[in-house]
C-alpha angles and dihedrals in degrees: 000000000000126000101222097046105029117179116257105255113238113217108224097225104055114089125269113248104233131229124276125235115240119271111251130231119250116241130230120282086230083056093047089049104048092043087062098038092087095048092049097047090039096055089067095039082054098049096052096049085057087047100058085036090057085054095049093049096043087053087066098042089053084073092051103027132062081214109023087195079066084086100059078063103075099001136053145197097264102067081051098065143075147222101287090048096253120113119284100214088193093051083046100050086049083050099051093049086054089059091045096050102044085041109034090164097061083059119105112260106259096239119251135212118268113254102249099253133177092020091292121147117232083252110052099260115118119250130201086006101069098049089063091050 
């Protein structure tokens, strides 16, 4: 050890720094570019899938739900589809049951016979005043 340039003394209690990892090397823009062109065309292509497949679903709530736009919100697309990605109509119709059961105020009215007024018949005919004709 020399006098003029001593080694700096390491406690041994303080921590060791560890080793750092090598710097990388940054890669090409046209690297960069071609690696997120896929992300950036795919995103519309998705959103319109899910759209169509919103349709598709809401088509079918229409049948179930005063609003069918009532299911999106506590429901969504995912636990719709299978495995494939496409729509599973069976897995839709469950999940549409669940949102009927736990809201059954969101359901569609079941529809209901017209009172008989004005001394009509359900069916059309005329009722007590026919029999005085």
């Amino acid at each position: 050890m020399d006098e003029q340039n001593p080694e700096p003394q390491t406690d041994p209690n303080e921590p060791q720094n560890e080793p750092q990892a090598p710097a990388r090397t940054p890669r090409p823009r046209s690297i960069e570019r071609s690696a997120t062109r896929p992300e950036r065309s795919a995103t519309p292509c998705v959103s319109r899938l899910d759209a169509r497949d919103k349709q598709d679903v809401d088509r079918l709530a229409a049948d179930k739900l005063a609003d069918p736009a009532d299911l999106w919100l506590s429901s969504s697309l995912d636990k719709m589809r299978a495995e494939d990605c496409t729509i599973d109509m069976a897995a839709a119709e469950a999940e549409l049951q669940r949102v009927v059961t736990e809201h059954p105020h969101w359901a569609k009215p079941e529809p209901s016979r017209r009172p008989d007024l004005h001394g009509l018949e359900n069916d059309g005919r005329a009722g007590a005043a026919a029999v005085v004709r």
